[in-house]
Backbone as ProteinMPNN parsed JSONL, in Angstrom:
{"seq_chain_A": "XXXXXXXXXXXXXXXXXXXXXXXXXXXXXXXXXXXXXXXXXXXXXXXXXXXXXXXXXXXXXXXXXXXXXXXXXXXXXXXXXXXXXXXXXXXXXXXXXXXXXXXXXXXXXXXXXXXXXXXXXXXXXXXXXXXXXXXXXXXXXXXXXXXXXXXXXXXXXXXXXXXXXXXXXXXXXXXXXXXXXXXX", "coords_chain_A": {"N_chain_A": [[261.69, 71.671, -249.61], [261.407, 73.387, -251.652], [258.415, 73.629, -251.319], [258.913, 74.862, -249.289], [260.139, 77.678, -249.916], [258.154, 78.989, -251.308], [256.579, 80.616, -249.896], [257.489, 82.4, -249.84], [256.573, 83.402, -252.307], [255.0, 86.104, -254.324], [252.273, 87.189, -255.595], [252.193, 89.071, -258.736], [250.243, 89.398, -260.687], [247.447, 89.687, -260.407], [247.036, 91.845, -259.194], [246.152, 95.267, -258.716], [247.336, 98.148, -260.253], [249.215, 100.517, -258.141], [250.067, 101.199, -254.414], [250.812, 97.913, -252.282], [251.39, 95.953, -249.322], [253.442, 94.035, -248.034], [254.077, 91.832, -245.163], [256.688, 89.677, -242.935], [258.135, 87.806, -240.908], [261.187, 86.21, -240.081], [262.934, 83.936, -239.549], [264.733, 81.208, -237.473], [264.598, 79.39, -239.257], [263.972, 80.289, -242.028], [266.651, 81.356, -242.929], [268.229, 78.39, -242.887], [266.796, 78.247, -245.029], [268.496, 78.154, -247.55], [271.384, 76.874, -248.66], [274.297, 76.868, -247.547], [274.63, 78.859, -245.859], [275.078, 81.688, -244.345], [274.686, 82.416, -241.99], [273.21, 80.98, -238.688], [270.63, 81.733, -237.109], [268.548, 83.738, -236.462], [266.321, 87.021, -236.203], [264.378, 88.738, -237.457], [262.133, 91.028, -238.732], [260.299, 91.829, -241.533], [259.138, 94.377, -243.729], [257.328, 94.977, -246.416], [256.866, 96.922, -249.561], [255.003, 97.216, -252.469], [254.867, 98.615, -255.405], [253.033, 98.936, -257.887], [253.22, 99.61, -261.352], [252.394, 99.639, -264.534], [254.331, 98.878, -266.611], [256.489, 98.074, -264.43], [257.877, 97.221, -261.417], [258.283, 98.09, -257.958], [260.129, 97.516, -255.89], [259.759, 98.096, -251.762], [261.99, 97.575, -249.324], [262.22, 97.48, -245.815], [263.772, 96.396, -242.96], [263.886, 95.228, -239.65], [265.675, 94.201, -236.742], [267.422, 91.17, -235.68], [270.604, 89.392, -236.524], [272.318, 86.194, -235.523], [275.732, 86.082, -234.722], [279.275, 85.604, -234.494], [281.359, 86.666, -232.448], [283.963, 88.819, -233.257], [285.943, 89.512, -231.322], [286.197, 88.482, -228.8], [285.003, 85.819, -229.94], [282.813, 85.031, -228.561], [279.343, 84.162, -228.704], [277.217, 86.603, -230.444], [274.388, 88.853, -230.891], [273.853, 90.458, -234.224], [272.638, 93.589, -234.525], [270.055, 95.021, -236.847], [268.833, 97.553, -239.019], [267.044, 98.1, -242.03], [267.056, 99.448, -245.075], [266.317, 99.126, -248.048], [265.908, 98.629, -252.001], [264.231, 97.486, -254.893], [263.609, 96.702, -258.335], [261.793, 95.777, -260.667], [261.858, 94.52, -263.9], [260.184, 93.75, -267.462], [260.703, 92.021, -270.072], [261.021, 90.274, -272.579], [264.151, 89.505, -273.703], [267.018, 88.705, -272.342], [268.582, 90.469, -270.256], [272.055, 92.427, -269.104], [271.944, 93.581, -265.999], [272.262, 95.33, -263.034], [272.543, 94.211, -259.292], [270.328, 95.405, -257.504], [268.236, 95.306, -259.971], [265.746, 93.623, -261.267], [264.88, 91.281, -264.305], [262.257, 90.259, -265.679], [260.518, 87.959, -267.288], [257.334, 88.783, -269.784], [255.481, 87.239, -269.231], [255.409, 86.54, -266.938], [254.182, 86.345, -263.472], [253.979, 85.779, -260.84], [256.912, 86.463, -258.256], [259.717, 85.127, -256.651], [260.94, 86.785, -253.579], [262.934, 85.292, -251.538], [265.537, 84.828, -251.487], [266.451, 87.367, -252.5], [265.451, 88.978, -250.06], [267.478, 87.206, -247.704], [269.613, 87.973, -249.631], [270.011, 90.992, -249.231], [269.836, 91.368, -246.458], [272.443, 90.379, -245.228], [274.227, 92.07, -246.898], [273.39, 93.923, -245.571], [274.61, 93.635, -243.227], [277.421, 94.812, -240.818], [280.709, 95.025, -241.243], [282.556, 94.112, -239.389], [281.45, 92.055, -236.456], [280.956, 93.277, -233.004], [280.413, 92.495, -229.486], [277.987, 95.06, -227.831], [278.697, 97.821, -226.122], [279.237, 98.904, -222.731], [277.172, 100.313, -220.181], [279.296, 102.234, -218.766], [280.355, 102.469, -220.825], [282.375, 100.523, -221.495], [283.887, 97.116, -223.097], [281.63, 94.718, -223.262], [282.446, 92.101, -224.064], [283.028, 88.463, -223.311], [285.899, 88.547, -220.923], [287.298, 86.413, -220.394], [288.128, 84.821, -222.528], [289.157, 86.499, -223.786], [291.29, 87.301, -222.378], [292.532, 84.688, -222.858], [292.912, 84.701, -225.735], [294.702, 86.874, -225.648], [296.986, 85.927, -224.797], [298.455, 84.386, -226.906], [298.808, 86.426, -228.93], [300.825, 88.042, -231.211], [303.554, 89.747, -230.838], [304.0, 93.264, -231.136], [305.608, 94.75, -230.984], [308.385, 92.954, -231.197], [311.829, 92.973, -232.813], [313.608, 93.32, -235.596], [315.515, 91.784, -236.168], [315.065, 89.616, -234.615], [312.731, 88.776, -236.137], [313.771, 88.143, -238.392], [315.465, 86.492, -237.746], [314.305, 84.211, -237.332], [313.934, 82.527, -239.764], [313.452, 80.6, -242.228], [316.748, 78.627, -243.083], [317.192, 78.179, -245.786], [315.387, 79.92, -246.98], [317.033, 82.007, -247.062], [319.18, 81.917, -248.399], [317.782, 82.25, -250.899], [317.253, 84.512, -250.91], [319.26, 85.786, -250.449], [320.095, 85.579, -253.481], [318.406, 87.404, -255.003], [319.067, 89.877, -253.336], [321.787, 90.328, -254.903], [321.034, 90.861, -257.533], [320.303, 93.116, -257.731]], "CA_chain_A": [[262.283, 72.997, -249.582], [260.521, 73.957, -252.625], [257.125, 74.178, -250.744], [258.948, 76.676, -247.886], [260.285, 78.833, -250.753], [256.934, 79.394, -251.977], [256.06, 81.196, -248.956], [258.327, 84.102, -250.471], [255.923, 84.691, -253.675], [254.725, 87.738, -254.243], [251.956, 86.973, -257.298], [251.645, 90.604, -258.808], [249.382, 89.736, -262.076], [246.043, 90.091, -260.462], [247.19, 92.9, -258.393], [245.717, 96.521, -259.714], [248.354, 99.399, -260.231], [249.231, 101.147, -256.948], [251.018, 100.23, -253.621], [250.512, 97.045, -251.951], [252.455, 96.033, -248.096], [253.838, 92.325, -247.513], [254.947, 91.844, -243.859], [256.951, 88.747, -243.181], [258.714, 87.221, -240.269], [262.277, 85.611, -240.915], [263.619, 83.425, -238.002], [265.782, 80.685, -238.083], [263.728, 78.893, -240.38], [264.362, 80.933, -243.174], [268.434, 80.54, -243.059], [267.83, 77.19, -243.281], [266.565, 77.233, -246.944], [269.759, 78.444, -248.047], [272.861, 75.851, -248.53], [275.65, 77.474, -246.989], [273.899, 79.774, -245.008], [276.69, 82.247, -243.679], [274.133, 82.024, -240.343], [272.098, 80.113, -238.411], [269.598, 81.991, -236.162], [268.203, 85.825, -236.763], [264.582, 87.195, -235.981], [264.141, 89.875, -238.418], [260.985, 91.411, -239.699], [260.426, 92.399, -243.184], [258.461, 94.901, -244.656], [257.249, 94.803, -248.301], [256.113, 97.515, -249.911], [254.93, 96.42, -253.776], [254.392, 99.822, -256.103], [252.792, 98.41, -259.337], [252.641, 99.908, -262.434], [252.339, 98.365, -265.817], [255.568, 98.115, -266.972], [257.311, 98.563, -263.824], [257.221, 96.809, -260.148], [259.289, 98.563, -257.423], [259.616, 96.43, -254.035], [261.162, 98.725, -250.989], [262.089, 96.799, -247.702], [262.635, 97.532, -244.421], [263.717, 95.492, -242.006], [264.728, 95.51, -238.477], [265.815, 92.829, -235.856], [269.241, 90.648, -235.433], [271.122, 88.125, -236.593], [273.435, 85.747, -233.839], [276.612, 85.524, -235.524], [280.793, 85.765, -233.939], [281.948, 88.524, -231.841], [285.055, 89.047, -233.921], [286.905, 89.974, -230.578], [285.954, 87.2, -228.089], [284.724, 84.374, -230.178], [281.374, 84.474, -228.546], [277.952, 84.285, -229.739], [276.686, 87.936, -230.52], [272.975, 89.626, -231.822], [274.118, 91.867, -234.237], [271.21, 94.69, -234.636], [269.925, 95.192, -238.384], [267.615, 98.377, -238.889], [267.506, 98.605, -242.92], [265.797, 99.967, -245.86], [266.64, 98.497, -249.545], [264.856, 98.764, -252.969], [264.535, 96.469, -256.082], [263.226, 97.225, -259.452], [261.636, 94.33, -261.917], [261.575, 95.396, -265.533], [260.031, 93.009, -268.106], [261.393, 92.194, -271.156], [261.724, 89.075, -273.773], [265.423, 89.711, -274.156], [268.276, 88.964, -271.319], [269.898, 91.959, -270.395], [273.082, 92.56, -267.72], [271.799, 94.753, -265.092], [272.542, 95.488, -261.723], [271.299, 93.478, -258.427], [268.944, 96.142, -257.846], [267.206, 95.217, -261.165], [265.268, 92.233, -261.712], [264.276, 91.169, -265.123], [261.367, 89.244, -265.461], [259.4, 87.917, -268.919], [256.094, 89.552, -269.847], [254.388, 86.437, -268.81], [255.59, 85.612, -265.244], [253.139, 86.608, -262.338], [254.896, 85.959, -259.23], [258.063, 86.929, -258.116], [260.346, 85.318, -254.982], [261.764, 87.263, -253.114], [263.185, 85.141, -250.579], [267.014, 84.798, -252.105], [266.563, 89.208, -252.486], [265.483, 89.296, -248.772], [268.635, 86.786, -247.991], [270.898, 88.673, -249.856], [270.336, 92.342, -248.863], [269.967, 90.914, -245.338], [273.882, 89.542, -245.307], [275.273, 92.563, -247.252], [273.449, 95.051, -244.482], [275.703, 93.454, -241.87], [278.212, 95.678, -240.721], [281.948, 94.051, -241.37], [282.947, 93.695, -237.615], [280.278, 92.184, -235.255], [281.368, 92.862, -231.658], [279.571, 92.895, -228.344], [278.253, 96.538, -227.336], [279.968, 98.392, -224.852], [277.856, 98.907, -221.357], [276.699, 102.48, -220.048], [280.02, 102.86, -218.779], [281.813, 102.282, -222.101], [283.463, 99.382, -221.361], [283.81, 96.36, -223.487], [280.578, 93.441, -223.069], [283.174, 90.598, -224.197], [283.945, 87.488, -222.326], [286.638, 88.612, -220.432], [288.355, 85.28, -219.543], [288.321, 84.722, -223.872], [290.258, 87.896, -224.352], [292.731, 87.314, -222.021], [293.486, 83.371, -223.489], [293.677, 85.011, -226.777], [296.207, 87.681, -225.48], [298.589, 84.843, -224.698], [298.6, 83.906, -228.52], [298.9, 87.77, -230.008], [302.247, 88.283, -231.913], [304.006, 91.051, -229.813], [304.256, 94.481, -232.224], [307.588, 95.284, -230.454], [309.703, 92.347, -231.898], [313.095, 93.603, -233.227], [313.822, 92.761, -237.233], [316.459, 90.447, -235.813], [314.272, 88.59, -234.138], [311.734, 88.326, -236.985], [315.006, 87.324, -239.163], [316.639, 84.96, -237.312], [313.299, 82.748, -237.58], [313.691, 82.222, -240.992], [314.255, 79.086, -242.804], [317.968, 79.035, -243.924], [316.951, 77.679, -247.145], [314.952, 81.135, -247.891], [317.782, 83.278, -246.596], [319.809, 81.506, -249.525], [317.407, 82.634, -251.862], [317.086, 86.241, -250.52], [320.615, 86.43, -251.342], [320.292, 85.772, -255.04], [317.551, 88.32, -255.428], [319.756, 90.598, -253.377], [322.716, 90.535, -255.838], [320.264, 90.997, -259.084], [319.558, 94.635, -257.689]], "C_chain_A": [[261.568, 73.923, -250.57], [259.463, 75.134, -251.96], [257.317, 75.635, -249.592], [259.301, 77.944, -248.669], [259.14, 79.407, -251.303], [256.119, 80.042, -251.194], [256.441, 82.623, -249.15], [257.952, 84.448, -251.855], [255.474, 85.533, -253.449], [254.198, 87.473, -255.748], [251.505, 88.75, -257.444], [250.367, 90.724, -259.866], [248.141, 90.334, -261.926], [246.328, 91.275, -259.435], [246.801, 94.632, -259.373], [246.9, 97.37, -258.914], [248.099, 100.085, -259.011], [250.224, 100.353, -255.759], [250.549, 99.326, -252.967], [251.553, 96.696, -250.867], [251.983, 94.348, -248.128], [254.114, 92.594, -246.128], [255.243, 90.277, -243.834], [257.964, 88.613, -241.919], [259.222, 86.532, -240.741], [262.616, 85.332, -239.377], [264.492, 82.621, -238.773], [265.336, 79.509, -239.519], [264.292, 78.956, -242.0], [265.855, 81.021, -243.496], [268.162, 79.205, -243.689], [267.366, 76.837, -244.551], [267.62, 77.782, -247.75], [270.798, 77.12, -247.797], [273.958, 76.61, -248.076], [275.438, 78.486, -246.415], [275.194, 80.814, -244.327], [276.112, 82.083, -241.921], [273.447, 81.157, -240.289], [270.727, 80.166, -237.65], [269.66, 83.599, -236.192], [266.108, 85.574, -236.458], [264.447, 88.482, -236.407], [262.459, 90.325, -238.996], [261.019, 92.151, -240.665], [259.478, 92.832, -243.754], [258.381, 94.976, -245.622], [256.526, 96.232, -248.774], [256.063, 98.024, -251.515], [254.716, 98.097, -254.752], [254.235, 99.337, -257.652], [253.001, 99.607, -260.196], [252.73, 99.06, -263.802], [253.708, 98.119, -266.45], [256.959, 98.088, -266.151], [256.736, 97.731, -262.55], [258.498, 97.562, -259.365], [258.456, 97.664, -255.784], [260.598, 97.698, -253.05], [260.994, 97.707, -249.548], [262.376, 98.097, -246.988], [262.262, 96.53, -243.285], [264.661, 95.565, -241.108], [264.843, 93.805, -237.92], [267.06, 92.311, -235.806], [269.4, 89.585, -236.184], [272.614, 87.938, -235.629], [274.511, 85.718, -234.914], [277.934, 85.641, -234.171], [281.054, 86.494, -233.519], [283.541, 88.334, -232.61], [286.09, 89.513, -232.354], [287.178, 88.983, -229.726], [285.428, 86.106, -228.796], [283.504, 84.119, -229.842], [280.391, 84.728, -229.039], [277.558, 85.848, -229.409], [275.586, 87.98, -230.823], [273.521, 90.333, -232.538], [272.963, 92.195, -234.853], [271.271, 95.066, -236.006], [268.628, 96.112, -238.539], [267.706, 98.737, -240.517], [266.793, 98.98, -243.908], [266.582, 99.759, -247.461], [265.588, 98.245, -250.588], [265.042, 97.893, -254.068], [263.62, 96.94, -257.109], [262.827, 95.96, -260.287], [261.102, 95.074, -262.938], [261.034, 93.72, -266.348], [260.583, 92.797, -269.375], [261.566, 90.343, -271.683], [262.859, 89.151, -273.803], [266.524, 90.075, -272.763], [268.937, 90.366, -271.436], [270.729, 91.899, -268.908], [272.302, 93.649, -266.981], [272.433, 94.452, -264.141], [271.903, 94.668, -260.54], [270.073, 93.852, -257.611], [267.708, 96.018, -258.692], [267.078, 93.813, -261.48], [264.844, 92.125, -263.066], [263.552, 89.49, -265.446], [260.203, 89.13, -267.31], [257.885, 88.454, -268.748], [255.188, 88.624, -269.412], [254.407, 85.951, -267.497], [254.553, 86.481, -264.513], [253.397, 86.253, -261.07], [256.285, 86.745, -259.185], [258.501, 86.11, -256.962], [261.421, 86.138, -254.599], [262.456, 86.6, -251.828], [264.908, 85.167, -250.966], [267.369, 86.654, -252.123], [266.228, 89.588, -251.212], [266.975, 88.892, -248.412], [269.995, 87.955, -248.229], [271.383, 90.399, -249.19], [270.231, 92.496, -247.346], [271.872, 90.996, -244.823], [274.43, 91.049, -246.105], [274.874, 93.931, -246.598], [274.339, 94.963, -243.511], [276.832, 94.396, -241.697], [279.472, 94.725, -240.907], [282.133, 93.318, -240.143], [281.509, 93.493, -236.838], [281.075, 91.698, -233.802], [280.174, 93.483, -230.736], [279.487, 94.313, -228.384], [278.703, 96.648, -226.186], [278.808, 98.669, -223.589], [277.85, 100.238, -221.434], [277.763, 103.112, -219.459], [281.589, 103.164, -219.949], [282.693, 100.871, -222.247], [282.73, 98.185, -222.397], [282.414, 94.799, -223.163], [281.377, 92.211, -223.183], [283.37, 90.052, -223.171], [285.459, 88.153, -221.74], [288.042, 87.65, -220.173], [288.761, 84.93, -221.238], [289.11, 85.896, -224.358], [291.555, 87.692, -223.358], [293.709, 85.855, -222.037], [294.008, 83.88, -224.452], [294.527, 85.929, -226.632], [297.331, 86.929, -225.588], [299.068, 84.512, -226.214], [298.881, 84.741, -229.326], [300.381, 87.512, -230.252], [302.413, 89.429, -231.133], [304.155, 91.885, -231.241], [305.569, 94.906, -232.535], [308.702, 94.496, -230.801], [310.316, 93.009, -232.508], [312.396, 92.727, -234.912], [314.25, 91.661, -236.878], [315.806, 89.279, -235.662], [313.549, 87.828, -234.987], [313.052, 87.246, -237.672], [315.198, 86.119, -238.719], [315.561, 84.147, -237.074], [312.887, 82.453, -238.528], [314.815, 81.525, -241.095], [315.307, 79.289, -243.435], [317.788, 78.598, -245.405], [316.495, 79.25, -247.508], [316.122, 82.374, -247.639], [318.721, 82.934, -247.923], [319.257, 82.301, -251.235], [316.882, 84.206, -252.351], [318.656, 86.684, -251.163], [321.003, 86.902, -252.242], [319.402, 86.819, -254.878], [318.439, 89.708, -255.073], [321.113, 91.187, -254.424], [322.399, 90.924, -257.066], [320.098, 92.193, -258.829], [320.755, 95.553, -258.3]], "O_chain_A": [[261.209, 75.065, -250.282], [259.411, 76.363, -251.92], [256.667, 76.617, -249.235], [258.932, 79.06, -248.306], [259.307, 80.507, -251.83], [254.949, 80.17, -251.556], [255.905, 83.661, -248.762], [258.501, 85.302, -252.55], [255.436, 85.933, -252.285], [254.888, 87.458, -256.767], [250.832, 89.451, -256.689], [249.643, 91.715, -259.969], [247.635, 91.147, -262.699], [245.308, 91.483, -258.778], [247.217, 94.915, -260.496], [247.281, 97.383, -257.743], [246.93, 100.31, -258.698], [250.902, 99.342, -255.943], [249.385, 99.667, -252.761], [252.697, 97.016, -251.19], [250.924, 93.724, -248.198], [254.43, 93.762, -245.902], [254.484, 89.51, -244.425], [258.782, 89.532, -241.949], [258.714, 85.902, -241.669], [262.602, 86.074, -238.395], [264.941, 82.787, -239.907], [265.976, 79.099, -240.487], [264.775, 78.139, -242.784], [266.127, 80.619, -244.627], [267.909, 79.038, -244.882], [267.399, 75.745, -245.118], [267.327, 77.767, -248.946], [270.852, 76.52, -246.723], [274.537, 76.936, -249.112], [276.395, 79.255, -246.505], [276.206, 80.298, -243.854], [276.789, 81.766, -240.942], [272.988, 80.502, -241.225], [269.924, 79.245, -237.502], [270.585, 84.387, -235.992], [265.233, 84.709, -236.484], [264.403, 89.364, -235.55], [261.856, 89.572, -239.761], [261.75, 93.14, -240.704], [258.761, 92.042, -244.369], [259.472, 95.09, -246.179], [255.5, 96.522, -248.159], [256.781, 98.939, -251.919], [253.955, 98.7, -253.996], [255.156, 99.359, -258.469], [252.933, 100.69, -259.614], [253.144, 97.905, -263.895], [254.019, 96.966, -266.752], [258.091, 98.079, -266.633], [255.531, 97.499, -262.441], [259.58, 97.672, -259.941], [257.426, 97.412, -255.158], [261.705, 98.131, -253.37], [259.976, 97.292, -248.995], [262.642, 99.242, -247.355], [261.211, 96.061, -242.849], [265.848, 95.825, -241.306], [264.401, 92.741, -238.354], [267.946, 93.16, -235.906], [268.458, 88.863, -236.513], [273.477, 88.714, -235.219], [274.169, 85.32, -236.027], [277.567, 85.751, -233.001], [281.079, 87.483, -234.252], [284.164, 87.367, -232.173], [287.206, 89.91, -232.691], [288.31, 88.5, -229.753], [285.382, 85.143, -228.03], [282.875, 83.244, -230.438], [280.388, 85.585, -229.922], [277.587, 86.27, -228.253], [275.317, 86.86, -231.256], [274.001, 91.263, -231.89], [272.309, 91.436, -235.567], [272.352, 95.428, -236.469], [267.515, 95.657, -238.275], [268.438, 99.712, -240.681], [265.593, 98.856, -243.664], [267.511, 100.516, -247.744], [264.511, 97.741, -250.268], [266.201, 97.498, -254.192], [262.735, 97.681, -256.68], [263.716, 95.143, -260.522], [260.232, 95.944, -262.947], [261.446, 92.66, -265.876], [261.068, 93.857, -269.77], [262.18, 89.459, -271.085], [262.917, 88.052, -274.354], [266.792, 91.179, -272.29], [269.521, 91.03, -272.292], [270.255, 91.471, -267.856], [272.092, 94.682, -267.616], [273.167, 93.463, -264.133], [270.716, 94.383, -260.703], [269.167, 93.141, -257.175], [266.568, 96.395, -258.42], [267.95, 93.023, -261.842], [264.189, 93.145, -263.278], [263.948, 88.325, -265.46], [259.55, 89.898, -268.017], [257.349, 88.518, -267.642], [254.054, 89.035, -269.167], [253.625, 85.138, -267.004], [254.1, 87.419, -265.17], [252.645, 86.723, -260.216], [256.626, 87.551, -260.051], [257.714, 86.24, -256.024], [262.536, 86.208, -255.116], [262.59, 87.415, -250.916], [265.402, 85.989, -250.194], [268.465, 87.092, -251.771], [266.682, 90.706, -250.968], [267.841, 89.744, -248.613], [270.846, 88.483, -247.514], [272.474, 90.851, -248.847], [270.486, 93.601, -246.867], [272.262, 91.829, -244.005], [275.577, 91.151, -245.67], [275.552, 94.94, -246.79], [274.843, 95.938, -242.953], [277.207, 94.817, -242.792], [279.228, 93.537, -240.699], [281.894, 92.125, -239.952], [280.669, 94.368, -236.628], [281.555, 90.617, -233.458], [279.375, 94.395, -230.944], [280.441, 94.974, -228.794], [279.043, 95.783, -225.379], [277.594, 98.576, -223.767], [278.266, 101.051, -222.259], [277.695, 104.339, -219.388], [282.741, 103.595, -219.986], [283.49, 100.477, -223.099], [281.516, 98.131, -222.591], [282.975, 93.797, -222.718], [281.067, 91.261, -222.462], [283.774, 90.619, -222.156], [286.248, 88.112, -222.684], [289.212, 87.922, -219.906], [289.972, 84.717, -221.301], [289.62, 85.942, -225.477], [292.702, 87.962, -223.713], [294.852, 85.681, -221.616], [295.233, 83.848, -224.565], [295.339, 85.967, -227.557], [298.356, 87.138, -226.237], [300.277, 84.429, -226.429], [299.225, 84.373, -230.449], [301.043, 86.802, -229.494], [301.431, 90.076, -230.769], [304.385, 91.304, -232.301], [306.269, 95.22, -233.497], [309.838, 94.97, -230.796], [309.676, 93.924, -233.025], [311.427, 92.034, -235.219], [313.662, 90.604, -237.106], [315.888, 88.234, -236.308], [313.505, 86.6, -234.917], [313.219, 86.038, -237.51], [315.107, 85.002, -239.229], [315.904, 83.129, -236.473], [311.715, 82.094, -238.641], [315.984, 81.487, -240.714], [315.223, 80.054, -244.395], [318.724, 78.959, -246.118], [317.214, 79.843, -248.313], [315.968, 83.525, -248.049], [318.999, 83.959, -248.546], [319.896, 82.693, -252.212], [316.439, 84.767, -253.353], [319.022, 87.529, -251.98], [321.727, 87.881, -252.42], [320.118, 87.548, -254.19], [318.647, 90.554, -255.943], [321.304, 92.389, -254.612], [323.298, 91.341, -257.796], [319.612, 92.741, -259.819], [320.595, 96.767, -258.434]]}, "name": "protein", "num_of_chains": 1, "seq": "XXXXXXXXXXXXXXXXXXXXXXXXXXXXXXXXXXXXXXXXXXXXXXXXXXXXXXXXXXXXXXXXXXXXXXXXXXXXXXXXXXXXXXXXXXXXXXXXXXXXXXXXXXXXXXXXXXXXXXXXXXXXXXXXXXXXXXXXXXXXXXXXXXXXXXXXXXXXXXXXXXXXXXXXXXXXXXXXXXXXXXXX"}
């Protein structure tokens, strides 16, 4: 695993001041060197683009392409579409400091950098919250159909009464609703 992470250096030392472009294909491969991967299959490409100066490195991405993940509505396998553009900063310095995950700090003597854990991450927190199928050209829903209408059978109705809710509670907690009631 080592050896595949080492495919995501980026040595800057012998690099002269100015900008410099990585390009980098990310399939499923690249998930895969993660432990707990939140996915398992994306085809993303990743632009690098390195801006030296001497006491300063600025990386900017962009990267387009998908990752398969859950349709949050139907359950089935989705693409969702990732078009994004994210920046990182490495400062040098002898002396830990808290920054931000924007800001890397790196000792005056290192000469690489990976970025495969900073691809990774700003990958996963481009995702949009909800990934559902798109809708066709007449608007309508892409989902499985026959998966939306098992999970209908299973929805909680909105329209239940109180009563109803009530009277399916454990008489033991209705005991203890009591006391709380009387303390008011």
């Amino acid at each position: 695993m080592v050896d595949k992470l080492s495919e995501y250096n980026i040595e800057f030392k012998g690099l002269k001041d100015g900008i410099h472009s990585f390009d980098y294909v990310l399939g499923d491969d690249f998930l895969s060197l993660f432990e707990k991967a939140l996915y398992e299959k994306c085809d993303i490409k990743m632009h690098v683009s390195l801006e030296k100066k001497s006491d300063l490195l600025t990386f900017n991405y962009h990267f387009s392409g998908y990752i398969e993940s859950v349709c949050d509505k139907c359950l089935e396998k989705v693409n969702v579409p990732i078009d994004e553009k994210a920046q990182t900063f490495v400062k040098f310095s002898d002396e830990p400091e808290d920054l931000t995950d924007e800001i890397l700090v790196l000792p005056h003597e290192a000469h690489e950098v990976n970025v495969a854990k900073i691809f990774y991450d700003i990958i996963i927190t481009s995702l949009p919250i909800r990934h559902l199928h798109p809708e066709d050209a007449d608007g309508e829903s892409t989902c499985d159909a026959e998966m939306i209408n098992t999970l209908s059978d299973y929805l909680v109705q909105q329209g239940e009464s109180e009563e109803n809710q009530e009277s399916n509670i454990d008489p033991r907690w209705e005991e203890l609703k009591k006391l709380i009631d009387n303390n008011k």
